[in-house]
N, C-alpha and C positions, 0 to 999 in steps of 0.2 A: 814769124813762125806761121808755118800753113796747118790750117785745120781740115781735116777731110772729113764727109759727111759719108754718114753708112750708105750704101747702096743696095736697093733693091733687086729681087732674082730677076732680072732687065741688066743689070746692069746699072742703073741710072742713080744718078743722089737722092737722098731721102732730106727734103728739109727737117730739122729738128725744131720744134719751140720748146722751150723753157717753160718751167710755173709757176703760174701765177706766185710774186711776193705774198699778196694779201691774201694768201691762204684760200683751203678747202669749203664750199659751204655743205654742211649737211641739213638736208630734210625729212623730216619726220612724214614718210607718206602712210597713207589707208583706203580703202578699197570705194570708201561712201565718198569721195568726192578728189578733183584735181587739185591739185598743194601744186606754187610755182615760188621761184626767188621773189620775196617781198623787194628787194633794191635792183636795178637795173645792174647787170655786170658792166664792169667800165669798159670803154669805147676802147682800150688800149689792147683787151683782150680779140682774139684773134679765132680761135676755136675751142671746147670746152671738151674733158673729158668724162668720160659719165660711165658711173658702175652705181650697182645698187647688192643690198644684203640680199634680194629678195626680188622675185621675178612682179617686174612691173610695166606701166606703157608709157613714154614719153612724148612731147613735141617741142619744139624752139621757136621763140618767136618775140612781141610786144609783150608791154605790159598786163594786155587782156587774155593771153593764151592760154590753154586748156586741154589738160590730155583727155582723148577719150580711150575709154576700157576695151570697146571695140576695131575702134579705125587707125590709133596710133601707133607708130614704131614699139616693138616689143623690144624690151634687155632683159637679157637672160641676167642673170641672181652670178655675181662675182665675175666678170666679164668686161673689160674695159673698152667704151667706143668714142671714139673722135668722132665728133662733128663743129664743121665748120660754121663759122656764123656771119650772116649776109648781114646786109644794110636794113637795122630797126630790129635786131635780134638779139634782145639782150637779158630774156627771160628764158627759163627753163620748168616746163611743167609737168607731173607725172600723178600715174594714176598706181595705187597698185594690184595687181592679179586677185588675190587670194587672200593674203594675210598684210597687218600693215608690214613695214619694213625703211628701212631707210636709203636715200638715194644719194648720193656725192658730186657734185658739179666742180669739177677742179678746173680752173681759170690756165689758159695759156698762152703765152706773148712771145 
């Protein structure tokens, strides 16, 4: 049986991952300080998707990483964004804007 993958307005394949088994993590973030995954996401994981209730700033990285309020990628409040994850990237840290709010790191293989 052949599977075809959607194609982009190119023309071209879109590869698709799958979600993570081990489920969504949610974070409880707030405006006083960066909140990141306390557990490293497993190495099997490939890119993560990321939405938040609430307009906040993110970064990807080690175990040490830290968003800042000013300098980091901003996600808009109910907005789904891919990002891929390099080699040593297995934390996800966020600050948020204005009010607390919570942010979702869903795992993809």
């Amino acid at each position: 049986m052949s599977m075809l993958l959607p194609l982009d307005d190119n023309g071209n394949p879109i590869n698709v991952l799958g979600f993570d088994y081990r489920g969504t993590l949610r974070l409880s973030i707030g405006t006083a300080a960066s909140v990141r995954n306390p557990t490293a996401l497993p190495r099997d994981i490939e890119m993560v998707t990321l939405i938040a209730t609430g307009p906040c700033r993110f970064e990807v990285g080690d175990a040490g990483v830290v968003a800042d309020k000013e300098k980091s990628p901003f996600l808009y409040p109910g907005v789904y964004i891919d990002v891929p994850l390099r080699r040593g990237e297995r934390h996800v840290a966020f600050i948020a804007e204005d009010a607390a709010c919570s942010a979702y790191v869903i795992g993809r293989i």
